[in-house]
Steps between C-alpha positions, in 0.01 A plus 500: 500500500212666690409498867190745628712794631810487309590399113762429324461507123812285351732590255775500282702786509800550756307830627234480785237731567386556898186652585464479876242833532277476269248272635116560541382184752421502841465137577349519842853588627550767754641842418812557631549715796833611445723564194493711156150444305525750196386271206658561183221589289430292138852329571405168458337604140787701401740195555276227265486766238880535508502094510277510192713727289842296580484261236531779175739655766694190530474392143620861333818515730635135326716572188414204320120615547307169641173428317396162686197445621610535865363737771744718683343585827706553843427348831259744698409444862168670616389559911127498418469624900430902561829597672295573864452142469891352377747719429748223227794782533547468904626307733280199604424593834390875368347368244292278644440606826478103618166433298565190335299495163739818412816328666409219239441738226840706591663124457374412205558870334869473568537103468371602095775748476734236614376259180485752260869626588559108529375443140656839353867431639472140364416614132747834477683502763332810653194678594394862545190600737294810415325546822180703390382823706346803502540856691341827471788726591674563182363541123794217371573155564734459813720161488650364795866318535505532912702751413367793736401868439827592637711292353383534127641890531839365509683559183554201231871470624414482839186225465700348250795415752273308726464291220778260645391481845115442363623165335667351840304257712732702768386819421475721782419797220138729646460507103173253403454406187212298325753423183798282673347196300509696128840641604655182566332331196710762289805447645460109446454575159797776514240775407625820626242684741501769745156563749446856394448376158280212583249732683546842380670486161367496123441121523385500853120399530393856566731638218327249250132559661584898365577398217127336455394794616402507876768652745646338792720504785775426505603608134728688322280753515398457867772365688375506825244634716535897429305661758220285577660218736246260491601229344410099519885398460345077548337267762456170597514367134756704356759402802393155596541420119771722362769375684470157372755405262725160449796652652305553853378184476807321441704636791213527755473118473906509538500743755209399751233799419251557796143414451451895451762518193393148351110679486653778276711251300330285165496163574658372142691643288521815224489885553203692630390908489221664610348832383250675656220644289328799636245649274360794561108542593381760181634177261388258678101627574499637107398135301605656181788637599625206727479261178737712338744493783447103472646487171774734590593252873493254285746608242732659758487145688563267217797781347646523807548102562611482162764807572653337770433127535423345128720716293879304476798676537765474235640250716241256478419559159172325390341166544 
């Protein structure tokens, strides 16, 4: 399912890649005049490699083993525009800046999220976004929750008693969080979870990155910011997307969301996160190296959907 400026390559895994700034065409559109145009250098290579390395991810993490002749590959949707041109992880109107080949490209870009989430949820009951970045300002791999720079120094009690407020429609909590959709798929399967643990603890997807060998933040080991306070906490993507979940859904149609609250809300039904990926530059320029950290996305990606969507609980015992 290709268009000229913007791809999406099918597929069949409840996990969906986003590359919205890694694009190399011009198109004949007009740069933007206003807005943020740092392009996130050998991005858009660095997410296909992951996508090529998820099926021996995927395949390892079953405990039956699976030796069919099937491809695992997840869905990955590509902005082929340089960012000057379209930035995918904006608002329209910034975005775009009113020229209409990149107002149709911003559609389509988001309308193949929409499909692929559509497809995912229908299958398992749940997708998970890695939005793929890059930044230059720290030697490890920042992840962002919306959780902001000041709010990830909070203690684990103290983010981990917003946890309640985070899952209300109602919520009036300042606390964001990109990880109300795997939250609430836990509870519905009475899996016991706090949010310090999903983001920052051993089986968080910075503390299994570590484990493959390339630090992150947050971690165990880097819990927060420390003293550099730059830090890409999530855009666009990561909130227009990871507040979509069944539960939302359900009671915005009962309670009579605005239009504003019904564009942040999945129009169907299963539980939705998003994770943003930012890589940093001395990985990313460094072929050899960047192949490497391929292998190890792709294991922490596949591990960490396993962790805490595929494997059952005691509860539900197995199929």
């Amino acid at each position: 399912k290709k268009k000229d400026l913007v791809e999406w390559r099918e597929g069949n895994l409840p996990i969906i890649l986003t590359i919205p700034h890694g694009g190399y065409l011009n198109e004949n559109v007009p740069d933007r005049p206003k807005g943020t145009f740092d392009e996130d250098l050998k991005s858009q290579e660095l997410g296909l490699e992951i996508a090529k390395k998820m099926d021996k991810s995927w395949r390892s993490c079953q405990k039956q083993g699976d030796h069919s002749l099937k491809v695992y590959y997840p869905h990955v949707i590509i902005s082929h525009l340089r960012r000057v041109k379209m930035d995918a992880n904006r608002p329209k109107d910034e975005a775009c800046c009113g020229n209409k080949t990149a107002e149709a490209a911003w559609d389509d870009y988001h309308r193949y999220i929409d499909l692929a989430l559509e497809k995912s949820c229908k299958e398992f009951g749940y997708a998970h976004i890695f939005d793929i970045h890059g930044q230059s300002h720290r030697k490890m791999t920042e992840l962002g929750y919306l959780i902001t720079t000041k709010d990830l120094k909070l203690t684990d009690n103290q983010l981990d008693s917003y946890l309640k407020d985070l899952c209300s429609f109602s919520s009036k909590s300042t606390l964001s969080c990109s990880m109300v959709g795997l939250v609430n798929f836990c509870t519905s399967r009475k899996k016991n979870v706090s949010l310090s643990e999903l983001i920052r603890g051993p089986k968080s997807f910075g503390g299994i990155l570590s484990k493959h060998g390339f630090e992150a933040m947050p971690s165990p080991d880097f819990p927060n910011t420390g003293s550099i306070d730059t830090y890409y906490w999530g855009a666009m993507i990561t909130r227009k997307y990871g507040t979509l979940h069944k539960d939302l859904y359900a009671q915005s149609l009962k309670e009579k969301a605005s239009p504003e609250e019904k564009d942040y809300l999945y129009r169907g039904s299963g539980y939705i996160s998003t994770t943003q990926v930012e890589s940093p530059i001395h990985i990313r320029r460094d072929d050899e190296l960047r192949q490497k950290f391929s292998v190890a996305l792709a294991k922490t990606m596949v591990e960490f959907v396993f962790e805490w969507y595929e494997n059952k609980t005691e509860e539900e015992g197995e199929d």
